[in-house]
PDB file of the backbone (N, CA, C, O) and the ligand in Angstrom, with CONECT records:
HET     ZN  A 101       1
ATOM      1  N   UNK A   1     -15.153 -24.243  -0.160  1.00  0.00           N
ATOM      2  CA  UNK A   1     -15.765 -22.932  -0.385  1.00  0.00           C
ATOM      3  C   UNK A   1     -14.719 -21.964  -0.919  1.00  0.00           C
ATOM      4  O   UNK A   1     -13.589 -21.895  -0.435  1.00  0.00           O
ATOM      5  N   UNK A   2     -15.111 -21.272  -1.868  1.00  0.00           N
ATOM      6  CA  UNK A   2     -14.204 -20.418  -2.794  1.00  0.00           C
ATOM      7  C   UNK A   2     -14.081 -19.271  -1.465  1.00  0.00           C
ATOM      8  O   UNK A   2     -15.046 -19.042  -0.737  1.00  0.00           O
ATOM      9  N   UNK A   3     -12.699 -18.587  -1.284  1.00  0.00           N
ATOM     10  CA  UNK A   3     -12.474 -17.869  -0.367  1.00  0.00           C
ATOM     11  C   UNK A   3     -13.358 -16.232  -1.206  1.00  0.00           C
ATOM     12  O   UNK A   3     -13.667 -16.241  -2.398  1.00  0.00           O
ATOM     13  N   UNK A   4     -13.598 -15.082  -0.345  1.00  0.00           N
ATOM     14  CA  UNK A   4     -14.124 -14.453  -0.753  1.00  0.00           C
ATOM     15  C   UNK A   4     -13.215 -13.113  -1.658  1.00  0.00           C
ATOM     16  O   UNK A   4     -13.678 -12.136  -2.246  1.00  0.00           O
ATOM     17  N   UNK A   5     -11.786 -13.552  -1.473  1.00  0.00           N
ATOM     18  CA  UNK A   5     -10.671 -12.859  -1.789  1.00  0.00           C
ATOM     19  C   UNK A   5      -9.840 -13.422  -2.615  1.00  0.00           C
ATOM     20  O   UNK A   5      -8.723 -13.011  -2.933  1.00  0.00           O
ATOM     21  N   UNK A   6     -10.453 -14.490  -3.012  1.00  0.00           N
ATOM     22  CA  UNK A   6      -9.568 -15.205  -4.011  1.00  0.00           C
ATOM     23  C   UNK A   6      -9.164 -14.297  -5.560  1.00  0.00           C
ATOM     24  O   UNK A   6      -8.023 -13.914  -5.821  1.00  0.00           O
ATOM     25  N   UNK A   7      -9.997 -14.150  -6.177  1.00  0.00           N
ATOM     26  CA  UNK A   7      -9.875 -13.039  -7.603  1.00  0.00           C
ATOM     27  C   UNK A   7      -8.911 -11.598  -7.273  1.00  0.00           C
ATOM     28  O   UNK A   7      -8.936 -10.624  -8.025  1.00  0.00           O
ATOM     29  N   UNK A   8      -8.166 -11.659  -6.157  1.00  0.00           N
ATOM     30  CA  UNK A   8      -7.506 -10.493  -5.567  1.00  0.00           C
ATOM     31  C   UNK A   8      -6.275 -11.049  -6.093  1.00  0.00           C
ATOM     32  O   UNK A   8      -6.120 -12.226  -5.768  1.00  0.00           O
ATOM     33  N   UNK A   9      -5.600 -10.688  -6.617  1.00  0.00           N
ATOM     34  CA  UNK A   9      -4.046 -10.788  -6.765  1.00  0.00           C
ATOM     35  C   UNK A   9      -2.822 -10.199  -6.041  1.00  0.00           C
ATOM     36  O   UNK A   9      -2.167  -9.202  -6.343  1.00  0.00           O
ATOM     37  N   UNK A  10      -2.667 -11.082  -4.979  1.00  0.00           N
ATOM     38  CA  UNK A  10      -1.521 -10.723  -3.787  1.00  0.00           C
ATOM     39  C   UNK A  10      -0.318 -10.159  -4.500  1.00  0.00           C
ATOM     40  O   UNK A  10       0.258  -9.154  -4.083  1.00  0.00           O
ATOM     41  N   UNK A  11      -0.031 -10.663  -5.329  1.00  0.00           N
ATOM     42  CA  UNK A  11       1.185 -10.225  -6.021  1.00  0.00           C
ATOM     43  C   UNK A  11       1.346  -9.536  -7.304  1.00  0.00           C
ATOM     44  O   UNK A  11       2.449  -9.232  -7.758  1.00  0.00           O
ATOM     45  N   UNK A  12       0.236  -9.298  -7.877  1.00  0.00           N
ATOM     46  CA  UNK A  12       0.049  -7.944  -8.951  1.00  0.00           C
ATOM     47  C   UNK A  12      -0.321  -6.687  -8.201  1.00  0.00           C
ATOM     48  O   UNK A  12      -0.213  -5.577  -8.722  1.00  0.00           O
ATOM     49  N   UNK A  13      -0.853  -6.915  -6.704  1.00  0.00           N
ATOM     50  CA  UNK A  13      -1.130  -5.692  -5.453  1.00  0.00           C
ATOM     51  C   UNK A  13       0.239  -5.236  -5.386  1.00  0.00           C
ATOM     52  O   UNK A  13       0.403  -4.099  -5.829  1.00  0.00           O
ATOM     53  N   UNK A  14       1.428  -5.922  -4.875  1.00  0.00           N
ATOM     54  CA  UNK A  14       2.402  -5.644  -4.211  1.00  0.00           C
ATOM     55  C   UNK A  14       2.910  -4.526  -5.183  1.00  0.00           C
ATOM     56  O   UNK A  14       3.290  -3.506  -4.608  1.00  0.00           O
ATOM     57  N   UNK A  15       2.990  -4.528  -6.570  1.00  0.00           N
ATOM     58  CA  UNK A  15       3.294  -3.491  -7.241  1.00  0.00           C
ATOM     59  C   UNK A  15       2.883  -2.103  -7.377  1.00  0.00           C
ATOM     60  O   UNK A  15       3.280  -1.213  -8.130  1.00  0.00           O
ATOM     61  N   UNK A  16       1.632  -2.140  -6.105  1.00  0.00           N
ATOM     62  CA  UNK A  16       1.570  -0.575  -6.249  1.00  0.00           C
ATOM     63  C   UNK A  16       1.632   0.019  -5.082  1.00  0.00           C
ATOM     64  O   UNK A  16       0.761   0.787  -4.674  1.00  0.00           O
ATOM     65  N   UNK A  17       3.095  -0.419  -4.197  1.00  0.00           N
ATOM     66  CA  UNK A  17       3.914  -0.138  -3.161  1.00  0.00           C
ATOM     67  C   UNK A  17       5.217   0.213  -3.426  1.00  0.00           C
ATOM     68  O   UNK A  17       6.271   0.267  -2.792  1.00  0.00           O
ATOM     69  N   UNK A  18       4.694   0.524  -4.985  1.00  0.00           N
ATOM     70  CA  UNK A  18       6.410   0.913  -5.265  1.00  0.00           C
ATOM     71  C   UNK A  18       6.066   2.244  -6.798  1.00  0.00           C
ATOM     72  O   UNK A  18       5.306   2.158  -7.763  1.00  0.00           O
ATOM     73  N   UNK A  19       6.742   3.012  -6.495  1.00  0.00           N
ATOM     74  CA  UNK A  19       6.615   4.566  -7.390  1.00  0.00           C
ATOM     75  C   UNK A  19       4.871   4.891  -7.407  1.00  0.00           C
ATOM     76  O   UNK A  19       4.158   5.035  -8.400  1.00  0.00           O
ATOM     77  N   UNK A  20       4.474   4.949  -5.927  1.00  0.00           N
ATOM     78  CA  UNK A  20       3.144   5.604  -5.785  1.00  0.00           C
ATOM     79  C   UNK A  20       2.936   6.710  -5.702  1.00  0.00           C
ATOM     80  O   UNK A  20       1.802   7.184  -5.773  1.00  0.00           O
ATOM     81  N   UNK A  21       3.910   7.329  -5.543  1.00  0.00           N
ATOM     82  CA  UNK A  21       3.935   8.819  -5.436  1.00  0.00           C
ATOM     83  C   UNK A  21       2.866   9.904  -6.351  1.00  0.00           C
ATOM     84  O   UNK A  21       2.376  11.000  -6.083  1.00  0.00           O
ATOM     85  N   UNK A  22       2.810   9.229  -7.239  1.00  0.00           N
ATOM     86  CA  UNK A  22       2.049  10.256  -8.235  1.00  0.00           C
ATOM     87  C   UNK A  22       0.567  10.033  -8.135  1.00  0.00           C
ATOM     88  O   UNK A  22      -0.352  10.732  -8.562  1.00  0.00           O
ATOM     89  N   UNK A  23       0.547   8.952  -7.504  1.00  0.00           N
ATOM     90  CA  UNK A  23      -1.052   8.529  -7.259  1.00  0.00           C
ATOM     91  C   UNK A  23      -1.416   8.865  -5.799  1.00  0.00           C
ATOM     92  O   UNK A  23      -2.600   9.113  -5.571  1.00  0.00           O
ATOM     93  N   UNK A  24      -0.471   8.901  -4.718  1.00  0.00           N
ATOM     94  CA  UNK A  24      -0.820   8.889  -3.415  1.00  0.00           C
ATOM     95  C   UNK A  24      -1.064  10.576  -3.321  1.00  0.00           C
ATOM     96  O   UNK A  24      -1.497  11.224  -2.368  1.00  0.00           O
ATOM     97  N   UNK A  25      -0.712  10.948  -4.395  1.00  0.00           N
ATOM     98  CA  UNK A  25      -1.277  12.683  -4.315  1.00  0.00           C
ATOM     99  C   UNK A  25      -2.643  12.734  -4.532  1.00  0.00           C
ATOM    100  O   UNK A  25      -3.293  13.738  -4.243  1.00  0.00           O
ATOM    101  N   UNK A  26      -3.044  11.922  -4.926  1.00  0.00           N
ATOM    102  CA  UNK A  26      -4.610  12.397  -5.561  1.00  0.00           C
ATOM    103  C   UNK A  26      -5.312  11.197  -4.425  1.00  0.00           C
ATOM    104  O   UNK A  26      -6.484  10.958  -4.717  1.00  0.00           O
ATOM    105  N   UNK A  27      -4.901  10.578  -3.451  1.00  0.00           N
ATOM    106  CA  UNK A  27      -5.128   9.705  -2.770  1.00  0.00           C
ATOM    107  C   UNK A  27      -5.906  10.383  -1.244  1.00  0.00           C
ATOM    108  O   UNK A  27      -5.203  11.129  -0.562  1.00  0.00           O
ATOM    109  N   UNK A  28      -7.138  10.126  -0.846  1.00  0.00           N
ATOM    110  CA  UNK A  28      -7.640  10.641   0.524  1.00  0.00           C
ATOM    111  C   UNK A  28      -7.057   9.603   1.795  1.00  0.00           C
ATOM    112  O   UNK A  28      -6.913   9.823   2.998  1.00  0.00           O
ATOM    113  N   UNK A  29      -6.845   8.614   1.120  1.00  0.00           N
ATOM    114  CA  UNK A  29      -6.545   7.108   2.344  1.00  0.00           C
ATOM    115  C   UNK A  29      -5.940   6.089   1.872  1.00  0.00           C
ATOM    116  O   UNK A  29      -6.319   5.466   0.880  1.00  0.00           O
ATOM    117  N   UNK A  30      -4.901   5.822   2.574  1.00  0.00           N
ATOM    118  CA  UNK A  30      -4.173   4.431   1.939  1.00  0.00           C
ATOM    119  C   UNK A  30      -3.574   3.831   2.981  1.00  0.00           C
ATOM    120  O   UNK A  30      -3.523   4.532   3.992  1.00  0.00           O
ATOM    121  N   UNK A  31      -3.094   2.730   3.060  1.00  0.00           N
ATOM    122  CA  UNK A  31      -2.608   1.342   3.919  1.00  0.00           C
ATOM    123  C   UNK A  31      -1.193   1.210   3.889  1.00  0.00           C
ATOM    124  O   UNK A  31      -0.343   1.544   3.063  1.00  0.00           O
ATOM    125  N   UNK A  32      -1.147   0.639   4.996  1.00  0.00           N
ATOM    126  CA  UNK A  32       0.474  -0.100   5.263  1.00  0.00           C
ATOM    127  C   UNK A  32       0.849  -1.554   5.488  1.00  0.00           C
ATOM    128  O   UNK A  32       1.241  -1.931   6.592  1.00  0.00           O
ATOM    129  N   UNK A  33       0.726  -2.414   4.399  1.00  0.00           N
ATOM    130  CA  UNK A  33       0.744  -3.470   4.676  1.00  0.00           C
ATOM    131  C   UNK A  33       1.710  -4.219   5.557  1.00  0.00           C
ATOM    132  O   UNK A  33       1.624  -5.410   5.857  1.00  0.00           O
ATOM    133  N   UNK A  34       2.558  -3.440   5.899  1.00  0.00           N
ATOM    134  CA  UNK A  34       3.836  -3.987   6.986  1.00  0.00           C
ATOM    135  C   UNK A  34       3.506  -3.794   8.383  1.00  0.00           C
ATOM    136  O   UNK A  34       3.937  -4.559   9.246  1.00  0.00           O
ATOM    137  N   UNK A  35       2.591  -2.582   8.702  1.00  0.00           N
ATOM    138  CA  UNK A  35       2.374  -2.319  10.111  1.00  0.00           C
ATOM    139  C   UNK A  35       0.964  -2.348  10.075  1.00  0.00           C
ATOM    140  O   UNK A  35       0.436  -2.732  11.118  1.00  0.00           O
ATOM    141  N   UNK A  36       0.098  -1.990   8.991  1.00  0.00           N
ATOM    142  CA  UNK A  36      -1.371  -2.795   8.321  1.00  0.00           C
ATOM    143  C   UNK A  36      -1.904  -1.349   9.297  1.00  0.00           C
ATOM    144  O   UNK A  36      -2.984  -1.453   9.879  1.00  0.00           O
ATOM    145  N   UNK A  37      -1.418  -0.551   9.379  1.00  0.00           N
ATOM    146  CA  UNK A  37      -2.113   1.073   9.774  1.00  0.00           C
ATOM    147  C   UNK A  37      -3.080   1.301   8.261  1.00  0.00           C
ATOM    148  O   UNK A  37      -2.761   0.774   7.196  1.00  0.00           O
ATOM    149  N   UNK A  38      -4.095   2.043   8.415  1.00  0.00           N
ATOM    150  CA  UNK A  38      -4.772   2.641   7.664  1.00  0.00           C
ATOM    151  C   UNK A  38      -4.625   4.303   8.036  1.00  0.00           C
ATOM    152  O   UNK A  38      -5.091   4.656   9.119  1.00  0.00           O
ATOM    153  N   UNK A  39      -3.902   5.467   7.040  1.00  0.00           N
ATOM    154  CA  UNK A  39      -3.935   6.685   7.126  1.00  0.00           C
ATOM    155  C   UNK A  39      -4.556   7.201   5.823  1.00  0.00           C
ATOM    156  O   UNK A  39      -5.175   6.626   4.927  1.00  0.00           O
ATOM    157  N   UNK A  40      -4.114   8.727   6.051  1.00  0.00           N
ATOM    158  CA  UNK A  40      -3.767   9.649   5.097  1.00  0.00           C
ATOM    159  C   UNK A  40      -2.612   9.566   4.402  1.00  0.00           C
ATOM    160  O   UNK A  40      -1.532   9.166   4.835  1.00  0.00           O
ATOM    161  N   UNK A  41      -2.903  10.017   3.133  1.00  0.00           N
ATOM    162  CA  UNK A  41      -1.626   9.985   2.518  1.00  0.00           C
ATOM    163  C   UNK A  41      -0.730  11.573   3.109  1.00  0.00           C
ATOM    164  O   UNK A  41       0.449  11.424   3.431  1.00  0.00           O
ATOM    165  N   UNK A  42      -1.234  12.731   3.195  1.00  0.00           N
ATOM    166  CA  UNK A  42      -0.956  13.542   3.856  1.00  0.00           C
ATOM    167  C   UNK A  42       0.118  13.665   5.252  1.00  0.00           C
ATOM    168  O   UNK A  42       0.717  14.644   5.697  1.00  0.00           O
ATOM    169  N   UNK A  43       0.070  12.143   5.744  1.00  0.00           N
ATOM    170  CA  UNK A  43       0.962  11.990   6.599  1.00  0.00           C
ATOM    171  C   UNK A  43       2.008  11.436   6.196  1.00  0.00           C
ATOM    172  O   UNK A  43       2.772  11.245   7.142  1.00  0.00           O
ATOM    173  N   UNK A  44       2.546  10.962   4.890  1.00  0.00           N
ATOM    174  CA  UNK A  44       3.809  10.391   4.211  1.00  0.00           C
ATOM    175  C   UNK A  44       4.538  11.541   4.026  1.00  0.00           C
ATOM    176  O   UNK A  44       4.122  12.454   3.312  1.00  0.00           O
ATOM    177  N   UNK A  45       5.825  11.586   4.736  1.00  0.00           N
ATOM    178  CA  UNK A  45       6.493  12.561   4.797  1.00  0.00           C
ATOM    179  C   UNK A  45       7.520  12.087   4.063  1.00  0.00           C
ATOM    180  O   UNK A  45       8.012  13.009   3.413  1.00  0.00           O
ATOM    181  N   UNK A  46       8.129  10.927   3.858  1.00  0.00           N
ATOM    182  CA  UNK A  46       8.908  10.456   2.985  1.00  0.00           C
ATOM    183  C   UNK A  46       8.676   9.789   1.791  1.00  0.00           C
ATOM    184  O   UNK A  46       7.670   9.089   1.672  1.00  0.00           O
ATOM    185  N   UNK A  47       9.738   9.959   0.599  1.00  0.00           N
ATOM    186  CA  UNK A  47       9.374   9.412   0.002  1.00  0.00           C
ATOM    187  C   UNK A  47      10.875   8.508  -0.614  1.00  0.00           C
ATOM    188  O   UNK A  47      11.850   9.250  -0.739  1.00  0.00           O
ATOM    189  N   UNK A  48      11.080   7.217  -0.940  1.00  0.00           N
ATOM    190  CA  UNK A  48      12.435   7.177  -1.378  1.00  0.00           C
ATOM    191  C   UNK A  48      12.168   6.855  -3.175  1.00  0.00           C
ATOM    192  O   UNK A  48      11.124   6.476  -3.706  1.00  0.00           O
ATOM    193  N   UNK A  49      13.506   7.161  -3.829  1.00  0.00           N
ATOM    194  CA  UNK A  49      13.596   7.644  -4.826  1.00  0.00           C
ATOM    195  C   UNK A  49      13.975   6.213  -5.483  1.00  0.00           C
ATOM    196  O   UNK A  49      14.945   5.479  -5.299  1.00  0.00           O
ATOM    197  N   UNK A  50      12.463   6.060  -6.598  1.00  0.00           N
ATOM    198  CA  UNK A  50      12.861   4.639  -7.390  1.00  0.00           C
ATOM    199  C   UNK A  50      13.024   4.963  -8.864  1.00  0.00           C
ATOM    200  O   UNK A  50      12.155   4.713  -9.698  1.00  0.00           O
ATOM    201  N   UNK A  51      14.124   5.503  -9.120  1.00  0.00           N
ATOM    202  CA  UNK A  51      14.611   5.462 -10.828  1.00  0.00           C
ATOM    203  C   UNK A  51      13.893   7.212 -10.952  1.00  0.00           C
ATOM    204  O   UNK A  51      13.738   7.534 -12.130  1.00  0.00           O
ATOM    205  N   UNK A  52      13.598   7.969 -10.248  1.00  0.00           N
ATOM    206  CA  UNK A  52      13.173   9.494 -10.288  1.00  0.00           C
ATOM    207  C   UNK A  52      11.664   9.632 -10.287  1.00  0.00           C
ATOM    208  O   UNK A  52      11.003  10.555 -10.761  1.00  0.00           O
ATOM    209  N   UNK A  53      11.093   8.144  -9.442  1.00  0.00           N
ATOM    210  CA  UNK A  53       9.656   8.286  -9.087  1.00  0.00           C
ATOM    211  C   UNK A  53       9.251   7.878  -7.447  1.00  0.00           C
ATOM    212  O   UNK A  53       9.502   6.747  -7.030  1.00  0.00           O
ATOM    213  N   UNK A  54       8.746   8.688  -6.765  1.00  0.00           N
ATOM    214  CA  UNK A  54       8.487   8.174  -5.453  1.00  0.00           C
ATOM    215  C   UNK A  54       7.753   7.191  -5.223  1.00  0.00           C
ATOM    216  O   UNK A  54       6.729   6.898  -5.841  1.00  0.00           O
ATOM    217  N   UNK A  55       8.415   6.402  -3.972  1.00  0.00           N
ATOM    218  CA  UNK A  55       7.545   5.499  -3.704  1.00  0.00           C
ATOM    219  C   UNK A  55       7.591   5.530  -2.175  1.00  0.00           C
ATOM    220  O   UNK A  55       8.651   5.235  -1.623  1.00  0.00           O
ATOM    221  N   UNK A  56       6.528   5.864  -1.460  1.00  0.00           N
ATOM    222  CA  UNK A  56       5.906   5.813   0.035  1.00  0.00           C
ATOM    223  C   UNK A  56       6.314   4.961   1.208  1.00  0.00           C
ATOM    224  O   UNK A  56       6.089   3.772   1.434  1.00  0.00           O
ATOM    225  N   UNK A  57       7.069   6.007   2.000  1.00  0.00           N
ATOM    226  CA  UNK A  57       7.974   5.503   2.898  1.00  0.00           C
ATOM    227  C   UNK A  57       6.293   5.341   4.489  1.00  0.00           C
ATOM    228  O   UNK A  57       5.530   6.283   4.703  1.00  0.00           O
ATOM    229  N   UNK A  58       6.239   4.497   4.958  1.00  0.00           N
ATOM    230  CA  UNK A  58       5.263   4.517   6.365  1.00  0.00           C
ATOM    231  C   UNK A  58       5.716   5.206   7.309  1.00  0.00           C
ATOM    232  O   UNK A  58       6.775   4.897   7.855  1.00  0.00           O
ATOM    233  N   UNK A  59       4.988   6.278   7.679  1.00  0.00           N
ATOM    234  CA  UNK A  59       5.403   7.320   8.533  1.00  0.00           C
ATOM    235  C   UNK A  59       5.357   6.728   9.747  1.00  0.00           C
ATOM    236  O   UNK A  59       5.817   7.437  10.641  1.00  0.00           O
ATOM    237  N   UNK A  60       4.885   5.475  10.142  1.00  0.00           N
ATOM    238  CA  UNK A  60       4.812   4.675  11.294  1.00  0.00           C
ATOM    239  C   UNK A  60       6.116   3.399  11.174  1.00  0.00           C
ATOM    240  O   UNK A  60       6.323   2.726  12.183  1.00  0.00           O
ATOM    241  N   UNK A  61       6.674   3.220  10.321  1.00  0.00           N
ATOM    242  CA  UNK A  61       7.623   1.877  10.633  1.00  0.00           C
ATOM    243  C   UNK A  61       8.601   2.126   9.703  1.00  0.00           C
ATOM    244  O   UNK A  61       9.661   1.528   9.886  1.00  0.00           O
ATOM    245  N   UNK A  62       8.488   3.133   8.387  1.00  0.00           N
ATOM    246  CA  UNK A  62       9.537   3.712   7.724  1.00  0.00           C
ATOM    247  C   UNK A  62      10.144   2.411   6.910  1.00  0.00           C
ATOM    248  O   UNK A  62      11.348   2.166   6.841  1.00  0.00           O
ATOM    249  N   UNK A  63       8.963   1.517   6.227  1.00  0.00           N
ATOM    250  CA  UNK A  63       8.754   0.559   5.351  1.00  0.00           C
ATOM    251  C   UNK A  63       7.906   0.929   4.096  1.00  0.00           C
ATOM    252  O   UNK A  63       6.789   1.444   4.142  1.00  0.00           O
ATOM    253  N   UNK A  64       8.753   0.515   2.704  1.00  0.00           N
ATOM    254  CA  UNK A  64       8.077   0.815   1.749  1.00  0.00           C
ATOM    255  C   UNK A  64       6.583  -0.510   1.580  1.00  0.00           C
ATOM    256  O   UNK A  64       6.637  -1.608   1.025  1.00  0.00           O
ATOM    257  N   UNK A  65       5.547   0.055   2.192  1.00  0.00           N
ATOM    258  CA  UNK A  65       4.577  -1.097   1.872  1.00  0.00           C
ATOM    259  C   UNK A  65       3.226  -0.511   1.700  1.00  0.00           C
ATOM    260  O   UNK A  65       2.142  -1.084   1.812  1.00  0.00           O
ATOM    261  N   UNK A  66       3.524   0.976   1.352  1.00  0.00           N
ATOM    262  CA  UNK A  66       1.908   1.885   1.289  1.00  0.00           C
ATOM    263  C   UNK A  66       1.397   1.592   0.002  1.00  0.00           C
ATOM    264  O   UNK A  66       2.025   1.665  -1.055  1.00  0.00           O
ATOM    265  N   UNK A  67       0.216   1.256   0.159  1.00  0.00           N
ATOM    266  CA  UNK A  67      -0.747   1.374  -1.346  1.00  0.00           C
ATOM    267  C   UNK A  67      -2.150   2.000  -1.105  1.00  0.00           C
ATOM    268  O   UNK A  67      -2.908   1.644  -0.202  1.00  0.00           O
ATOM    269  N   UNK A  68      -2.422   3.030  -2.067  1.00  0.00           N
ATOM    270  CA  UNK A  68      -3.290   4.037  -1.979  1.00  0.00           C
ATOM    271  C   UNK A  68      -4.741   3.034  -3.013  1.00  0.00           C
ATOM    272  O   UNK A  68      -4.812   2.095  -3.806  1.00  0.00           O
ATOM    273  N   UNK A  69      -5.808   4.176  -2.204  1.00  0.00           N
ATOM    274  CA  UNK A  69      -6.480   3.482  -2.617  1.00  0.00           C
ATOM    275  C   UNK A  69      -7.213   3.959  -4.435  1.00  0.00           C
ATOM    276  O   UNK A  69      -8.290   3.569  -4.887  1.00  0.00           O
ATOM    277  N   UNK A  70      -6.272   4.808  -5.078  1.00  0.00           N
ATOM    278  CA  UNK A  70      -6.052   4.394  -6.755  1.00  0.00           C
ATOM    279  C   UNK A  70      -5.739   3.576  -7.223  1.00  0.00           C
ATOM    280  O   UNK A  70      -5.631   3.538  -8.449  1.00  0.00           O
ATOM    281  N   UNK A  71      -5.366   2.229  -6.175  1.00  0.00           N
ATOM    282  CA  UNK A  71      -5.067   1.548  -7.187  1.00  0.00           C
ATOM    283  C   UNK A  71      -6.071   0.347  -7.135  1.00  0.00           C
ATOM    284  O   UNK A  71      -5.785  -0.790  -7.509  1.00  0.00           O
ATOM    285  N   UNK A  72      -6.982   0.637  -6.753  1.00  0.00           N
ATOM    286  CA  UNK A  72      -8.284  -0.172  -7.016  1.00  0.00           C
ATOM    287  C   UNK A  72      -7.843  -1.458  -5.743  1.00  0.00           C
ATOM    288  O   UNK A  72      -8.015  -2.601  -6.166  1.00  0.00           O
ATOM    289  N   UNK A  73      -7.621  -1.419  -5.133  1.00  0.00           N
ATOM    290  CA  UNK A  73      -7.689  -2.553  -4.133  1.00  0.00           C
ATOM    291  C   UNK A  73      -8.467  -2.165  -3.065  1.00  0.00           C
ATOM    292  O   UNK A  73      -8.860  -0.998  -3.039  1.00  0.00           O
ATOM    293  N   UNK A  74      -8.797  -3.009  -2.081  1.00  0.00           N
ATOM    294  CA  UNK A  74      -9.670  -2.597  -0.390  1.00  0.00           C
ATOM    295  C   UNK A  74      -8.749  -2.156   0.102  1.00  0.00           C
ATOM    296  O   UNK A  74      -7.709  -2.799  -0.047  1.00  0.00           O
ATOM    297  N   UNK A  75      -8.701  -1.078   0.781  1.00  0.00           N
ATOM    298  CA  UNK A  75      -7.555  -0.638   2.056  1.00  0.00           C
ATOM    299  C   UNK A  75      -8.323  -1.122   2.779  1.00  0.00           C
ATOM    300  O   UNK A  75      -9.159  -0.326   3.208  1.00  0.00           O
ATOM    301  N   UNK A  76      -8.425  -2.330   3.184  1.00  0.00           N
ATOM    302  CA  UNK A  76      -9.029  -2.419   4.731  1.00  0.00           C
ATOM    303  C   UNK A  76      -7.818  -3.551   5.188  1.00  0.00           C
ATOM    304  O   UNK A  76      -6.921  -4.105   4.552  1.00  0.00           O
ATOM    305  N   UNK A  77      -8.234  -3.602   6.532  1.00  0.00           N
ATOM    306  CA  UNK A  77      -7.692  -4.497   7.811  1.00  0.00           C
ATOM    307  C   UNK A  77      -7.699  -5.527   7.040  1.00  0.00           C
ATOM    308  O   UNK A  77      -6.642  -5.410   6.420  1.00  0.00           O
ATOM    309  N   UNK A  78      -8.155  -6.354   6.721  1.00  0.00           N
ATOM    310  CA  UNK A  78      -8.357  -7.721   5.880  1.00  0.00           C
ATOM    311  C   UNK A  78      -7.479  -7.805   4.777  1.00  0.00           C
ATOM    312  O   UNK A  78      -6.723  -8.749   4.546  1.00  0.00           O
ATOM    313  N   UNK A  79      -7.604  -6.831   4.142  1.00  0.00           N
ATOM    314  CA  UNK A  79      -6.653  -6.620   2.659  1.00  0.00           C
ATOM    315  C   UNK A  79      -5.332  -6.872   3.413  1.00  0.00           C
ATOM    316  O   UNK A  79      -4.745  -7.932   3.197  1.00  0.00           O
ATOM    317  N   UNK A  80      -4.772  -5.889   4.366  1.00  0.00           N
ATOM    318  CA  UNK A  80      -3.804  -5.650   4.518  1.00  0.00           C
ATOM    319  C   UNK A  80      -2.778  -6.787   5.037  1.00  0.00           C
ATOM    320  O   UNK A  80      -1.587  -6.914   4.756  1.00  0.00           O
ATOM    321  N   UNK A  81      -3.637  -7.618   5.922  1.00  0.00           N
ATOM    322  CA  UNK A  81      -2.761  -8.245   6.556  1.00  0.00           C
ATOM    323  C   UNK A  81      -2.619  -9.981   5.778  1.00  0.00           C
ATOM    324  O   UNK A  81      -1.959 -10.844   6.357  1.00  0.00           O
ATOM    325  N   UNK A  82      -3.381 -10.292   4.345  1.00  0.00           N
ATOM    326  CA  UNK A  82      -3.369 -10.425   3.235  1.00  0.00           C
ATOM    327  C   UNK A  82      -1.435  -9.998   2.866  1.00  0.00           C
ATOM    328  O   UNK A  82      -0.237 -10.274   2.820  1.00  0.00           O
ATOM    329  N   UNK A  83      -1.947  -9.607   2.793  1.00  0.00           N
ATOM    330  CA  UNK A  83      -0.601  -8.664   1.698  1.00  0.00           C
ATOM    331  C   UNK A  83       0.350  -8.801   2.743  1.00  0.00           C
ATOM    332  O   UNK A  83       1.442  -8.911   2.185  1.00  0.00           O
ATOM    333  N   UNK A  84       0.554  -8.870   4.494  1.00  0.00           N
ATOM    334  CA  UNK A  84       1.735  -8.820   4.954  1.00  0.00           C
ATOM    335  C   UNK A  84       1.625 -10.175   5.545  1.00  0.00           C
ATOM    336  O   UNK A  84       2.246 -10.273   6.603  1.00  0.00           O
ATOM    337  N   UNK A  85       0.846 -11.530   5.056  1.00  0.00           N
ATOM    338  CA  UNK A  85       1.133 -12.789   5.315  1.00  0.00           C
ATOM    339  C   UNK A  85       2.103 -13.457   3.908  1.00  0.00           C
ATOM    340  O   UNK A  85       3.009 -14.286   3.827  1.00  0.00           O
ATOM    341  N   UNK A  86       1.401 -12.650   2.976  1.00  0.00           N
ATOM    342  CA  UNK A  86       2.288 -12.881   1.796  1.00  0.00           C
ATOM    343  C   UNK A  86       3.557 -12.431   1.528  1.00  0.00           C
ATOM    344  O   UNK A  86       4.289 -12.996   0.716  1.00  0.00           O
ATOM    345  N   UNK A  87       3.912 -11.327   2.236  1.00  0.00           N
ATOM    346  CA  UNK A  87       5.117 -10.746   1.846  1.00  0.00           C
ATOM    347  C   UNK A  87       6.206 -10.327   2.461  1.00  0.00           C
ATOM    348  O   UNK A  87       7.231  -9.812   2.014  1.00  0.00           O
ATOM    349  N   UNK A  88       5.707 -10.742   4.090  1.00  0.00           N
ATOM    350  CA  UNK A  88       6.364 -10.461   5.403  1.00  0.00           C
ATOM    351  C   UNK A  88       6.653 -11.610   6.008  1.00  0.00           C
ATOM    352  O   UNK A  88       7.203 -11.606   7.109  1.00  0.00           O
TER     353      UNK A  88
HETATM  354 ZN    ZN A 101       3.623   0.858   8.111  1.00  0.00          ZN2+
END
């Protein structure tokens, strides 16, 4: 049976955990695939500096692994822990 997440690309995802900054502004909710929290972007208080573009520090584990939901993926529980079997 074809998994229902298969057409998801684990590793074309991982790229938008890095210089999100400009998107996590216009963002209501996004994920942490390292601690697999679902917030606000409003609560990213950090941001660290990739080449003079931010990319989203987890205000819970202070791991770059936030991806907002501009970038067209599920923020859900499922997605997430997806993304931190693959990359953790
Ligand atoms: Zn986290």
């Amino acid at each position: 049976m074809k998994s229902e997440n298969s057409e998801l690309d684990l590793s074309n995802a991982h790229k938008y955990a890095f210089q999100n900054k400009p998107y996590l502004l216009h963002d209501s909710i996004c994920g942490c695939y390292h601690c697999l929290k679902i917030f606000s972007p409003i609560e990213i208080t950090r941001y660290a500096d990739d080449y003079g573009i931010g990319t989203a520090i987890c205000p819970y584990y202070g791991v770059d692994a936030v991806i907002g939901e501009s970038s067209g993926l599920p923020i859900t529980k499922e997605f997430l822990e997806k993304m931190h079997n693959k990359w953790f």
